[in-house]
The first five atom37 places (N, CA, C, CB, O) and aatype in JSON, in Angstrom:
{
  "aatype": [20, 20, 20, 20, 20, 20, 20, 20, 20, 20, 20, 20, 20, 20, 20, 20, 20, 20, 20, 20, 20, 20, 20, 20, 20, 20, 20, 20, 20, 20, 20, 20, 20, 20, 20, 20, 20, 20, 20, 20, 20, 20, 20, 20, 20, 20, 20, 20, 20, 20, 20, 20, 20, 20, 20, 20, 20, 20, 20, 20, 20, 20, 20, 20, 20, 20, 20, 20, 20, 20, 20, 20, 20, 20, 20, 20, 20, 20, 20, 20, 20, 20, 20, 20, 20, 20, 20, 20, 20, 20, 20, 20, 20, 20, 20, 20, 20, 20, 20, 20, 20, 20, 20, 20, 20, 20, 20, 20, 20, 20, 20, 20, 20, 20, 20, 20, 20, 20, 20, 20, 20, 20, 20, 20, 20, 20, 20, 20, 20, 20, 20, 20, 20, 20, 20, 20, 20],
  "atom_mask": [
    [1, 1, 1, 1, 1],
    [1, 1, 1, 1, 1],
    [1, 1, 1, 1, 1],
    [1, 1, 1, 1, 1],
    [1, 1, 1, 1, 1],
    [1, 1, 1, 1, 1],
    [1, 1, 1, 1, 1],
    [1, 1, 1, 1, 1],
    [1, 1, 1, 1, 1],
    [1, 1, 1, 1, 1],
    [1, 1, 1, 1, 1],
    [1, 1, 1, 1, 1],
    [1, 1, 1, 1, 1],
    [1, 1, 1, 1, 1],
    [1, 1, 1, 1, 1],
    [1, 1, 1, 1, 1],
    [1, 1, 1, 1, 1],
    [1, 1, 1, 1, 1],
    [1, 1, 1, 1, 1],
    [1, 1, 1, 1, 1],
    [1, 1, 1, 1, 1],
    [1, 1, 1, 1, 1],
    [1, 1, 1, 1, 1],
    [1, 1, 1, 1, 1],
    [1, 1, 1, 1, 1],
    [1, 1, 1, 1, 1],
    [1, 1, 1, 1, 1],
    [1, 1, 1, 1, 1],
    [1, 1, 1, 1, 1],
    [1, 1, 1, 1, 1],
    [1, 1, 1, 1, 1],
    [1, 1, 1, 1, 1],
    [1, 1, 1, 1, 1],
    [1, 1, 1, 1, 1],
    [1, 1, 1, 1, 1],
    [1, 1, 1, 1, 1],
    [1, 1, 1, 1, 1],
    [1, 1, 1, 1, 1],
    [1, 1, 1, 1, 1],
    [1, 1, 1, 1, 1],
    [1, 1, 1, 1, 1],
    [1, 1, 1, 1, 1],
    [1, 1, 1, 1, 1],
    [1, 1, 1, 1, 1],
    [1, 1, 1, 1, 1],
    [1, 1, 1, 1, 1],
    [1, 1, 1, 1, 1],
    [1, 1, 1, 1, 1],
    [1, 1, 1, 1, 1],
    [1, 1, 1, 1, 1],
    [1, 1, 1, 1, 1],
    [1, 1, 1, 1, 1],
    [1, 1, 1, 1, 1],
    [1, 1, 1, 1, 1],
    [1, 1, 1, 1, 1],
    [1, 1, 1, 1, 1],
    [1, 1, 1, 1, 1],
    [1, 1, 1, 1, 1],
    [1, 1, 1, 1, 1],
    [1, 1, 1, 1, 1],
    [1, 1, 1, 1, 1],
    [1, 1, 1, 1, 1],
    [1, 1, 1, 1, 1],
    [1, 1, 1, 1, 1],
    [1, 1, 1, 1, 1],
    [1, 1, 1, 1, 1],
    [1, 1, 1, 1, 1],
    [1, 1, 1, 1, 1],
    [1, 1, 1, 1, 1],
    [1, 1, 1, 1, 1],
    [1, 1, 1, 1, 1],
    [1, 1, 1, 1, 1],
    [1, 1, 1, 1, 1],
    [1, 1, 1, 1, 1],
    [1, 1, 1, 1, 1],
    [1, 1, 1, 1, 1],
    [1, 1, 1, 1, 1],
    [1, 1, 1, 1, 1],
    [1, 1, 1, 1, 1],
    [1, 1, 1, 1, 1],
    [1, 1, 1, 1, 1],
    [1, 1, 1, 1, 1],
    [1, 1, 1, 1, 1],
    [1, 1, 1, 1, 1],
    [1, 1, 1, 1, 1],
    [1, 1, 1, 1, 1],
    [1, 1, 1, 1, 1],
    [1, 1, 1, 1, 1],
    [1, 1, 1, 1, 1],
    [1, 1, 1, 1, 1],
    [1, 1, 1, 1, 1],
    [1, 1, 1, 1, 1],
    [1, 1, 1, 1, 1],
    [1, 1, 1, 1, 1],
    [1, 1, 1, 1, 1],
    [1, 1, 1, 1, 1],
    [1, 1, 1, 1, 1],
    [1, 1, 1, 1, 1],
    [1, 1, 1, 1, 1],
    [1, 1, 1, 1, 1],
    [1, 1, 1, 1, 1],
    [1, 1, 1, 1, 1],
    [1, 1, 1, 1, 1],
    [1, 1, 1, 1, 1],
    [1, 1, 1, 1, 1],
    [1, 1, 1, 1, 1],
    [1, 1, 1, 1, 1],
    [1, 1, 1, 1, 1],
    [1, 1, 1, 1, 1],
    [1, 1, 1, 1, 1],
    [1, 1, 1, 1, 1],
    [1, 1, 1, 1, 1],
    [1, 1, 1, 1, 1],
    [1, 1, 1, 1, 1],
    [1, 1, 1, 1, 1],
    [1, 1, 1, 1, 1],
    [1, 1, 1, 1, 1],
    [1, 1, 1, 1, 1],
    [1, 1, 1, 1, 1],
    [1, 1, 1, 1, 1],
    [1, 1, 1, 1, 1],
    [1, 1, 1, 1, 1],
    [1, 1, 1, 1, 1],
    [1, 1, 1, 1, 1],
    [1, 1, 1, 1, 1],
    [1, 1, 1, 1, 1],
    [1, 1, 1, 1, 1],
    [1, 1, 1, 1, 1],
    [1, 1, 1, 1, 1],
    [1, 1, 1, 1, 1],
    [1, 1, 1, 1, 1],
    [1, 1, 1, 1, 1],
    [1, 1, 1, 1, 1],
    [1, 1, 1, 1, 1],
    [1, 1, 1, 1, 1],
    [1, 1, 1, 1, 1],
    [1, 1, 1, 1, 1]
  ],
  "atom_positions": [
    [[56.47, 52.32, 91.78], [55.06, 52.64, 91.68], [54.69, 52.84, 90.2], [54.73, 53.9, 92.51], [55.34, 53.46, 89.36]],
    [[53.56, 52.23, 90.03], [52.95, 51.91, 88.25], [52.13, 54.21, 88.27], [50.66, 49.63, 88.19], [51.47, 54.94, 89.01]],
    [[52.85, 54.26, 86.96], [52.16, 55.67, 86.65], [51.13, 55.46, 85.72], [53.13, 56.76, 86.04], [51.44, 55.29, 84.55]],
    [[49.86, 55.45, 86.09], [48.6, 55.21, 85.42], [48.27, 56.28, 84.74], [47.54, 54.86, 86.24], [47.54, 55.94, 83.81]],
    [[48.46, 57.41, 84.77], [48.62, 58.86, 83.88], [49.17, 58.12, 82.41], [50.05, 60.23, 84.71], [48.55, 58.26, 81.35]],
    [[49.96, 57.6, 82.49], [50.53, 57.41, 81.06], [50.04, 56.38, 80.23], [51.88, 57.19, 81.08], [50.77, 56.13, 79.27]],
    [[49.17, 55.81, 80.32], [48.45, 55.03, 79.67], [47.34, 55.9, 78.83], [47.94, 54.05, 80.63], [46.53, 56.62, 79.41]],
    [[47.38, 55.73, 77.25], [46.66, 55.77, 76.25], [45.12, 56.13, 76.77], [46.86, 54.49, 75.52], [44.43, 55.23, 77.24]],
    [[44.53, 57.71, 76.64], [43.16, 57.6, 76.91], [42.29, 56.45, 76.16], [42.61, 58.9, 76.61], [41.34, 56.04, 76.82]],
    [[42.45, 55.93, 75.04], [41.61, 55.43, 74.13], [41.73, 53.8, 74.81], [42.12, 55.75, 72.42], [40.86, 52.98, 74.51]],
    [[42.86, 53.44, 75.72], [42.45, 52.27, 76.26], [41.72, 52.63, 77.76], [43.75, 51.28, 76.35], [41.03, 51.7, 78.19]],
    [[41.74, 53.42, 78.31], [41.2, 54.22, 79.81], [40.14, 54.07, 79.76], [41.35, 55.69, 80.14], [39.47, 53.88, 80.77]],
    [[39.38, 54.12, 77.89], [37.77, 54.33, 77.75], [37.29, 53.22, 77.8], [37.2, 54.97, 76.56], [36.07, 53.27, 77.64]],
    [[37.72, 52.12, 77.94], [37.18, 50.5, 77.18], [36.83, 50.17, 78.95], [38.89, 49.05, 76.03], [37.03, 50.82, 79.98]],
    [[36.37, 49.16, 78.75], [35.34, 48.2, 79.72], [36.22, 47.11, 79.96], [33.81, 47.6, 79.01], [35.68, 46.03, 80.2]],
    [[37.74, 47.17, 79.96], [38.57, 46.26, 79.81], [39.65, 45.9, 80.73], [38.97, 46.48, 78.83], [40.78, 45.63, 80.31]],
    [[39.22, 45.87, 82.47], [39.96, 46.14, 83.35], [39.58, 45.67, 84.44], [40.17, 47.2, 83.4], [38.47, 45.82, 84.95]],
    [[41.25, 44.6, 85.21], [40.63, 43.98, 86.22], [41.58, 44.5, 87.74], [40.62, 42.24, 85.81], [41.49, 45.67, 88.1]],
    [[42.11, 43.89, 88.23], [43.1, 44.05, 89.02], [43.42, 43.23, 89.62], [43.05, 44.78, 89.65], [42.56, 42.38, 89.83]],
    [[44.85, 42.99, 90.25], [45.78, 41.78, 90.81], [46.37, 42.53, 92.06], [47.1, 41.18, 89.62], [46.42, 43.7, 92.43]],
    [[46.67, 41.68, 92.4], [47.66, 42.15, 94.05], [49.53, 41.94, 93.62], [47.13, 40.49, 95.86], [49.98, 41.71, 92.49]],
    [[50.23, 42.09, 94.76], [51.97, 42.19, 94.31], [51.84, 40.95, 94.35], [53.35, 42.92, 95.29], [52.28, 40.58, 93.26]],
    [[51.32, 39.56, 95.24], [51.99, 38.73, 95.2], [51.48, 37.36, 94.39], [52.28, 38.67, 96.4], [52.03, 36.26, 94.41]],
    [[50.14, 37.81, 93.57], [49.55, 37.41, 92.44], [49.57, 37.45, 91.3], [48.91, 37.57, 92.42], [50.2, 38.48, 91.07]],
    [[49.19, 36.85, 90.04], [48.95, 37.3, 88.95], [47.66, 36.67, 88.48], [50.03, 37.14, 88.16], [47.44, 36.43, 87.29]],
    [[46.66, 36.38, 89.63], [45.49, 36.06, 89.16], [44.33, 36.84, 89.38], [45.28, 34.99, 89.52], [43.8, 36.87, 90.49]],
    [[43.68, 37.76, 87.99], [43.33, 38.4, 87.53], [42.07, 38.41, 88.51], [43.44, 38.23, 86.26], [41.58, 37.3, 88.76]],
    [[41.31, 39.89, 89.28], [40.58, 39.78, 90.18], [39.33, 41.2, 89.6], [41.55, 39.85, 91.68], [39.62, 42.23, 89.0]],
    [[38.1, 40.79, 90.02], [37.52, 42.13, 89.91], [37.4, 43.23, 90.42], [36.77, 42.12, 89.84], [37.13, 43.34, 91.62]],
    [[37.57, 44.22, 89.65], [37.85, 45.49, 90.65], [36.82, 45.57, 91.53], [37.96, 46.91, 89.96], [37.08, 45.83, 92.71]],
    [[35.91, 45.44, 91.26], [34.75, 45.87, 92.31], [33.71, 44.72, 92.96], [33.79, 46.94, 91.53], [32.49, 44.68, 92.85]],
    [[34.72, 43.67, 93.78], [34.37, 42.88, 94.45], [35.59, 41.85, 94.43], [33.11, 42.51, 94.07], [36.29, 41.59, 93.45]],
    [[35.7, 41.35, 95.66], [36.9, 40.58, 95.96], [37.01, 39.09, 95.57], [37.08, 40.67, 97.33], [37.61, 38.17, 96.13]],
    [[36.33, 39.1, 94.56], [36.57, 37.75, 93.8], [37.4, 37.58, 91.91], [34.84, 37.16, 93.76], [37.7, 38.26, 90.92]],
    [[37.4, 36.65, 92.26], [38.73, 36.36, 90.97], [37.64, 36.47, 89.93], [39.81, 34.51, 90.9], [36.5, 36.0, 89.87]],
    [[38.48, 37.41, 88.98], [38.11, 37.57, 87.42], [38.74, 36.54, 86.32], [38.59, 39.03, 86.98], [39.76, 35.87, 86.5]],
    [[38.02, 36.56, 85.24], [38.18, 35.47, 84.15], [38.7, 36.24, 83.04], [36.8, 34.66, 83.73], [38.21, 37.37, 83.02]],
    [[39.54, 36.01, 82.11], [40.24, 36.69, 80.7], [39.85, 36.67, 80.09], [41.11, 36.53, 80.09], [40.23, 37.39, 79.17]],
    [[38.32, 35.56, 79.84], [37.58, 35.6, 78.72], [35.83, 35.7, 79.42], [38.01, 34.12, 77.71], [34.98, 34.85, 79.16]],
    [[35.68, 36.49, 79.99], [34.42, 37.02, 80.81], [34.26, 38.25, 80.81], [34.37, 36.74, 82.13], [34.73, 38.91, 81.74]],
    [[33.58, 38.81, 79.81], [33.96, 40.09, 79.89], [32.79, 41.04, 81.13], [33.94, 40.62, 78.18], [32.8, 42.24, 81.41]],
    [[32.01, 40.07, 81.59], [30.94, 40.45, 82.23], [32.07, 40.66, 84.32], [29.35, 38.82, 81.84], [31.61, 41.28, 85.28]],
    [[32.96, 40.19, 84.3], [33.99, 40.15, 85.28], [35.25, 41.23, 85.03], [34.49, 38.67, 85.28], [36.34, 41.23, 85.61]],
    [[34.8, 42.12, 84.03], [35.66, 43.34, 83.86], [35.44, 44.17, 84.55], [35.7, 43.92, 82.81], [34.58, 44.02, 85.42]],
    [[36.18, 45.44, 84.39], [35.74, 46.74, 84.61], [36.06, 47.86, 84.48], [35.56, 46.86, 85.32], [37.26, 48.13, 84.57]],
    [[35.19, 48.81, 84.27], [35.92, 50.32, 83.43], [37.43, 50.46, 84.35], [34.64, 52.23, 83.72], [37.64, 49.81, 85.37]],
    [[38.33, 51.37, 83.78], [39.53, 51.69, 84.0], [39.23, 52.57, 85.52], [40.2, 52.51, 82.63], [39.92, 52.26, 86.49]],
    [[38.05, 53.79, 85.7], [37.76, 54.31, 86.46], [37.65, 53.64, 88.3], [36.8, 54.71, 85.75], [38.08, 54.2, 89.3]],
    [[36.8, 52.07, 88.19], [36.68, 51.67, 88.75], [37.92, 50.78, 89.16], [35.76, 51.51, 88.49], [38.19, 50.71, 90.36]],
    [[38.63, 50.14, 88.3], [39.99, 49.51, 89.28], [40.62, 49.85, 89.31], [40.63, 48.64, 89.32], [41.52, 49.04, 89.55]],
    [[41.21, 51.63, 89.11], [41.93, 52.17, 89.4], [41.85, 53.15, 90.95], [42.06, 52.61, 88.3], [42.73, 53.58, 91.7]],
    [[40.64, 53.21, 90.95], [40.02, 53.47, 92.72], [39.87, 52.52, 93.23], [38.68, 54.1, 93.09], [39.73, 52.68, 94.44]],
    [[39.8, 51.14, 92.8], [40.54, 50.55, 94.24], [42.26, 50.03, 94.75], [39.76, 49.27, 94.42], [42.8, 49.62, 95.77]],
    [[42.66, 50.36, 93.31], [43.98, 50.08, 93.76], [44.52, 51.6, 94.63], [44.98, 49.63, 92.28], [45.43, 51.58, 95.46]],
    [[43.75, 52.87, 94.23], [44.06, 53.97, 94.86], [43.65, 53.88, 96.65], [43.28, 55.13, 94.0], [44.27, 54.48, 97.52]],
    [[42.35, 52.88, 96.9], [42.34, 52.65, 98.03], [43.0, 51.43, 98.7], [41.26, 52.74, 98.22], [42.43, 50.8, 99.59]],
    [[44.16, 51.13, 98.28], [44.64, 49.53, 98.93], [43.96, 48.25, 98.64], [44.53, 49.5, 100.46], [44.4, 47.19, 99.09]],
    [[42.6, 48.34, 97.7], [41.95, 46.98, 97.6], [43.04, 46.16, 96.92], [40.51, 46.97, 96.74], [43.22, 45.11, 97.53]],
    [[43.77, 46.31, 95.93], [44.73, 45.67, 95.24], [45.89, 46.62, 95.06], [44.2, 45.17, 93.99], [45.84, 47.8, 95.4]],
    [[46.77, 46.14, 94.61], [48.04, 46.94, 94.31], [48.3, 47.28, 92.87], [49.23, 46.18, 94.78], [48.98, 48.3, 92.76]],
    [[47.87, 46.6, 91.54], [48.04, 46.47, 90.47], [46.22, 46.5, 89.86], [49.05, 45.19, 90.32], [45.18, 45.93, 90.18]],
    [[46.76, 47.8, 88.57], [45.15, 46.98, 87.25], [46.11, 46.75, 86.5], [43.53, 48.07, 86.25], [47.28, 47.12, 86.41]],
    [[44.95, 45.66, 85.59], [45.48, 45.19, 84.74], [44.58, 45.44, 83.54], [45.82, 43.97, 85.08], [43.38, 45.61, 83.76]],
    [[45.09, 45.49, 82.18], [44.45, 45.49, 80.72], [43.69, 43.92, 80.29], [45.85, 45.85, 79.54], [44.45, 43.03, 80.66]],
    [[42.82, 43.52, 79.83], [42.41, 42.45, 79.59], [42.57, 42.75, 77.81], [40.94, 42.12, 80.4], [42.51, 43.82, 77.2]],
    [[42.76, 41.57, 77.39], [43.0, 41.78, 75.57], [41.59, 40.72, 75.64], [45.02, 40.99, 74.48], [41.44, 39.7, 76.31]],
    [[40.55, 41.46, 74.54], [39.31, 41.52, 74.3], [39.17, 41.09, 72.43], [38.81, 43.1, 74.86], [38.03, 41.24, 71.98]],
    [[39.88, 40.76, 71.77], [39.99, 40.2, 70.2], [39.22, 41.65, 69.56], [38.95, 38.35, 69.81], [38.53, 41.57, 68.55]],
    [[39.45, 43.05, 70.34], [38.68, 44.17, 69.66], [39.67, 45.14, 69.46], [37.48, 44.78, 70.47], [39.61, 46.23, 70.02]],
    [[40.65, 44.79, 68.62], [41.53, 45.86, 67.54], [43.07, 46.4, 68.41], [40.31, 47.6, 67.14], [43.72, 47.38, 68.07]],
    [[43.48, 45.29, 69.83], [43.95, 45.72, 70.55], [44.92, 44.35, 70.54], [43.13, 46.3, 71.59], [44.36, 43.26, 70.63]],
    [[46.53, 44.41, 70.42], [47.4, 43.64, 70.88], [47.9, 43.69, 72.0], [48.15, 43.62, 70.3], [47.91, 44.73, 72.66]],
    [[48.43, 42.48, 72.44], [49.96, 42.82, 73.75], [50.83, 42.2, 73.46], [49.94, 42.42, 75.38], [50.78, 41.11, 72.88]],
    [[52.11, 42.99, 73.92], [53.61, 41.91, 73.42], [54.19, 41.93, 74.93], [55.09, 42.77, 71.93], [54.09, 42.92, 75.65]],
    [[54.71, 40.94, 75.25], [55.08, 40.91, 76.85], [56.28, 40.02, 76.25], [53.79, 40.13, 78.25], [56.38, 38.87, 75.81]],
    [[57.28, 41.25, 76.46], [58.99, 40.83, 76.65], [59.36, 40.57, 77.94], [60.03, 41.98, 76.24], [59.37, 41.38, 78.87]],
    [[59.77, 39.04, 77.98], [60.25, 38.88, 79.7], [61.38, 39.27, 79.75], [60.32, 37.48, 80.44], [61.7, 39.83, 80.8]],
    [[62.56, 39.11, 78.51], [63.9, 39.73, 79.45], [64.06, 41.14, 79.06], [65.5, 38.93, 79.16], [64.67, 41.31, 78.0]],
    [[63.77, 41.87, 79.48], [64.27, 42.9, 78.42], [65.04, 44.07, 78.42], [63.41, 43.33, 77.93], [64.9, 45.12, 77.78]],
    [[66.43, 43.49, 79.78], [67.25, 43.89, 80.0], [68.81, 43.15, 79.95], [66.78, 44.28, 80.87], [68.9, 42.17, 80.7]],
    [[69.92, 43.45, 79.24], [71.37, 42.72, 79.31], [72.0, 42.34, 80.84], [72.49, 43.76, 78.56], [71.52, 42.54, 81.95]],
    [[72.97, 41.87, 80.53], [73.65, 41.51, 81.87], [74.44, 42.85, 82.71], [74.83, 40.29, 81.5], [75.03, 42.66, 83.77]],
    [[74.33, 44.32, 82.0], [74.82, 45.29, 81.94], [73.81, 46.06, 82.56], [75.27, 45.56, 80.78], [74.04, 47.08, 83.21]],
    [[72.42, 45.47, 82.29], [71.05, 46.15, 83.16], [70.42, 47.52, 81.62], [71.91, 47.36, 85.33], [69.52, 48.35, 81.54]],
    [[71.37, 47.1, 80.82], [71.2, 48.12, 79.49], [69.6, 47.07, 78.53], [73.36, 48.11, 78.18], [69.46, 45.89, 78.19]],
    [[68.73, 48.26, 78.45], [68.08, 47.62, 77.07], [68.51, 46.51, 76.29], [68.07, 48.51, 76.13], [69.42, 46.83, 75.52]],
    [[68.17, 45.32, 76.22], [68.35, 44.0, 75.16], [68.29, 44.37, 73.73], [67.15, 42.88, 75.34], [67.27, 44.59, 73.08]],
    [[69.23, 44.39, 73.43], [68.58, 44.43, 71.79], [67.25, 43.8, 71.32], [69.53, 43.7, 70.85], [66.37, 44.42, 70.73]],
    [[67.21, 42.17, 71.73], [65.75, 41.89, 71.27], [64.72, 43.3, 71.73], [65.17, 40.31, 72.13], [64.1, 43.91, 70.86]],
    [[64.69, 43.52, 72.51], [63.78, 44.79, 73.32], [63.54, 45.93, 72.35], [64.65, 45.53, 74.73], [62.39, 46.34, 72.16]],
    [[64.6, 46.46, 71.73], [65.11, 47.52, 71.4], [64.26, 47.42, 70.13], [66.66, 47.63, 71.4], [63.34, 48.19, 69.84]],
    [[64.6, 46.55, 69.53], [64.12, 45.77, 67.95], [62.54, 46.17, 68.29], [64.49, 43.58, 67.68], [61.97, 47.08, 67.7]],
    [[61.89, 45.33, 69.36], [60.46, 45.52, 69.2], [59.7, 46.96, 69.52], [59.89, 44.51, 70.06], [58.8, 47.63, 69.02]],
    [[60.49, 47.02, 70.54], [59.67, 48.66, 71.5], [59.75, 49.25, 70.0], [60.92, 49.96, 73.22], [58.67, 49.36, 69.41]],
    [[61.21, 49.73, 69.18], [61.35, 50.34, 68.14], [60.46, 50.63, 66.89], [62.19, 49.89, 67.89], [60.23, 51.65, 66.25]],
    [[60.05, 49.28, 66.81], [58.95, 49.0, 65.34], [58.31, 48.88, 65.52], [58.81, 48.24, 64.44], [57.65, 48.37, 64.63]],
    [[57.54, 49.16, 66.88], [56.26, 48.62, 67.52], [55.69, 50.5, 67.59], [56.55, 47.47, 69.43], [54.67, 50.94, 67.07]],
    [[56.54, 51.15, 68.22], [56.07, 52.76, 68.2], [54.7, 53.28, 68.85], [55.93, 53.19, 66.7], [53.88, 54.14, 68.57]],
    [[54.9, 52.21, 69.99], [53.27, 52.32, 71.03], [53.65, 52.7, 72.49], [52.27, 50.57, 71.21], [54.67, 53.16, 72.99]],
    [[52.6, 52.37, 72.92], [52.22, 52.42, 74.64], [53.29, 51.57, 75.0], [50.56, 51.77, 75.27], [53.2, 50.49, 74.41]],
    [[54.23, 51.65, 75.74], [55.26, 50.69, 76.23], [55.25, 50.82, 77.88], [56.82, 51.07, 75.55], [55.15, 51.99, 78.26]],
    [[55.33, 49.85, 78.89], [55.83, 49.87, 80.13], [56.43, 48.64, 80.7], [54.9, 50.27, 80.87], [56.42, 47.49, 80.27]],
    [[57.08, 49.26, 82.05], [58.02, 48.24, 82.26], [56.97, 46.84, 82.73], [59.24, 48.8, 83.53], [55.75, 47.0, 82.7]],
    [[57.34, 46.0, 83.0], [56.78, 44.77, 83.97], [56.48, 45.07, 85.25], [57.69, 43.67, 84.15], [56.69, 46.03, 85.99]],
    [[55.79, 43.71, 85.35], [55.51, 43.78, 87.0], [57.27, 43.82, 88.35], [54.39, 41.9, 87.28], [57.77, 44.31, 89.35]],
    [[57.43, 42.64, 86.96], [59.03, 42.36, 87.81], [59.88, 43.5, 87.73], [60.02, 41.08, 87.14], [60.48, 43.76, 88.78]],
    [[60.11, 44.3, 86.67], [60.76, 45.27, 86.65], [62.24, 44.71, 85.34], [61.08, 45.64, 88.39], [63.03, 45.47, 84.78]],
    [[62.15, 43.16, 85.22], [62.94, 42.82, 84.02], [62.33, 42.67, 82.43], [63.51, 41.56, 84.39], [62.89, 41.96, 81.59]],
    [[61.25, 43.35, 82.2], [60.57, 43.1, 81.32], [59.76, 44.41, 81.21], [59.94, 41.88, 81.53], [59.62, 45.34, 82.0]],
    [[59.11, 44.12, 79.53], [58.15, 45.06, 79.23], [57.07, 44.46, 78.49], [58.71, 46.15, 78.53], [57.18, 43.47, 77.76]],
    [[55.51, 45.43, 78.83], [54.48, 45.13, 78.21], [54.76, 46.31, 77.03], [53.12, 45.14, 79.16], [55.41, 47.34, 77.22]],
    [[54.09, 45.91, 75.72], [53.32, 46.54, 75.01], [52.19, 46.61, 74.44], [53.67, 46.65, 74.54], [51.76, 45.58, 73.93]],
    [[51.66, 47.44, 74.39], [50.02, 47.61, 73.85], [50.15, 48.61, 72.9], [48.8, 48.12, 75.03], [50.64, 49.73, 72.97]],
    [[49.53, 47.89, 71.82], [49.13, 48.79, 70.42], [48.0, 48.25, 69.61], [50.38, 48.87, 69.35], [47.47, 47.14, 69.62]],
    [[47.69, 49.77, 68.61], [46.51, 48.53, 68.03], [47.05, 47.58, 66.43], [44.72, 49.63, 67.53], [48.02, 47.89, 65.74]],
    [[46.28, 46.63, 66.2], [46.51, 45.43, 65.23], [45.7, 44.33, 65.59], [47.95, 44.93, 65.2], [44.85, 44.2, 66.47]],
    [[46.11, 43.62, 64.78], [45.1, 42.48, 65.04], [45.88, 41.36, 64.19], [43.38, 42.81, 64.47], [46.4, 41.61, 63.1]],
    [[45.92, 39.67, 65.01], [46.67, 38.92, 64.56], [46.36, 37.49, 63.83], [47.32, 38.88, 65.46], [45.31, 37.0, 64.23]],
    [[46.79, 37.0, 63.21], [45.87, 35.77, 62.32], [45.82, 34.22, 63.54], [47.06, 35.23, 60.36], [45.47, 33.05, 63.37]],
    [[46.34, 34.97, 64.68], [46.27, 33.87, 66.13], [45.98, 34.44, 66.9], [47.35, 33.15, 66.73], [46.29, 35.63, 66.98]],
    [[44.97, 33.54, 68.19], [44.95, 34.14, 69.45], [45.98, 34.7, 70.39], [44.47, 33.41, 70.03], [46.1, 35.85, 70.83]],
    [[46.73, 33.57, 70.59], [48.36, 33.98, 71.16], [48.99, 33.49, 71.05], [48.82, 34.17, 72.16], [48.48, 32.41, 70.75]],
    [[50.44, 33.35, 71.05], [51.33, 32.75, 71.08], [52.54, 33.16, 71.26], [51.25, 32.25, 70.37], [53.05, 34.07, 70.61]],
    [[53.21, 32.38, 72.33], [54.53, 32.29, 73.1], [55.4, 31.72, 72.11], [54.49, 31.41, 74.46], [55.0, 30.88, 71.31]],
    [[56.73, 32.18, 72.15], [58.02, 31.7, 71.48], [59.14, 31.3, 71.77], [58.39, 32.3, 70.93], [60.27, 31.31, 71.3]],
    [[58.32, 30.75, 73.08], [59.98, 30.3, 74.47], [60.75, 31.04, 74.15], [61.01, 28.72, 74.52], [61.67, 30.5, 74.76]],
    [[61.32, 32.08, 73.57], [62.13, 32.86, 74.25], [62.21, 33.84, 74.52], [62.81, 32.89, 74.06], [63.17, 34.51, 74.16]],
    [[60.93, 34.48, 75.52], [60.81, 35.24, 76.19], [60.06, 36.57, 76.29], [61.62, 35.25, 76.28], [60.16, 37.59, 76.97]],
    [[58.7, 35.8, 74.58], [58.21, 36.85, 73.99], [56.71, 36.36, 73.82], [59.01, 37.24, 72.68], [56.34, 35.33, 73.27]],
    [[56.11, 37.09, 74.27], [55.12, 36.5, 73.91], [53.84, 37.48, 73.62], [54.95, 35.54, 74.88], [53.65, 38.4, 74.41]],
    [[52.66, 37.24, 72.13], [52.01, 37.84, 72.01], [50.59, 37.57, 72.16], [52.38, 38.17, 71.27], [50.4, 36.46, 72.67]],
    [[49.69, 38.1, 71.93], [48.26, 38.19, 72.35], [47.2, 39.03, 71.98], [48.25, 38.35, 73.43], [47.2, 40.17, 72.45]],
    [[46.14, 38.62, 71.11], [45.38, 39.41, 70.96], [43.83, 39.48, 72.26], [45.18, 39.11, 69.48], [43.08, 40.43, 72.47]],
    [[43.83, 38.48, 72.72], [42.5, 38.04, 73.14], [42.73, 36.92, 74.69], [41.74, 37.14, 71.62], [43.79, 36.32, 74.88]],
    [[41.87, 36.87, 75.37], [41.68, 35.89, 76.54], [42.86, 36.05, 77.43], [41.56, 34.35, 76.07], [43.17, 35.05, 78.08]],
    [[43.76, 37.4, 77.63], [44.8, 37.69, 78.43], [44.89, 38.77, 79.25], [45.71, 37.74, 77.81], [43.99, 39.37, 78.66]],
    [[45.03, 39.11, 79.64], [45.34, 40.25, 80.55], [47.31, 40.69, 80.68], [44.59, 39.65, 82.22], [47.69, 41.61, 81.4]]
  ]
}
């Protein structure tokens, strides 16, 4: 179970929030049962609102939308050894990164959210890292 307590008030306050189900990852509006867009910000919604409906069963998961407004994400897919121990790659970033960290959806990986801002929209590095300022969730 995702602990929504631990997420950063200063992202809680933003207008930047959608929600997904377990067996999806396509980004939905909290407050109506149709699919949301990553770069619509008019298909968002406060933190307040998709977090009461995932509290009522409408979805199972919110999600953060990255908005190009002073806010990154780093999404480590492996970011556990064959030992089930922290990856070093992992270790390296969570470390120097010194933010909001949580696990994945899958449970082999981690998101991070901090603030910065990057001289690209996003970009993946096939191996297993990938960052984002904008049009993501």
């Amino acid at each position: 179970m995702v602990n929504y307590n631990n997420i950063p008030k200063e992202l809680t306050e933003l207008k930047q929030w959608v929600c997904t189900t377990e067996t999806s990852k396509v980004p939905m509006k909290a407050y109506e049962h149709t699919p949301a867009s990553s770069t619509k910000s008019s298909t968002w919604s406060d933190f307040k609102t998709a977090l009461e409906s995932v509290n009522k069963s409408y979805y199972d998961y919110c999600g953060f939308v990255f908005a190009d407004n002073g806010y990154v994400g780093i999404d480590i897919d492996a970011g556990f050894d064959e030992d089930g121990l922290l990856s070093a790659l992992s270790a390296d970033i969570i470390g120097k990164c010194k933010s909001y960290t949580e696990k994945s959806r899958s449970g082999r990986g981690f998101h991070i959210l901090l603030r910065g801002d990057l001289p690209f929209k996003g970009k993946n590095n096939l191996n297993g890292v990938e960052i984002y300022k904008s049009s993501r969730y």
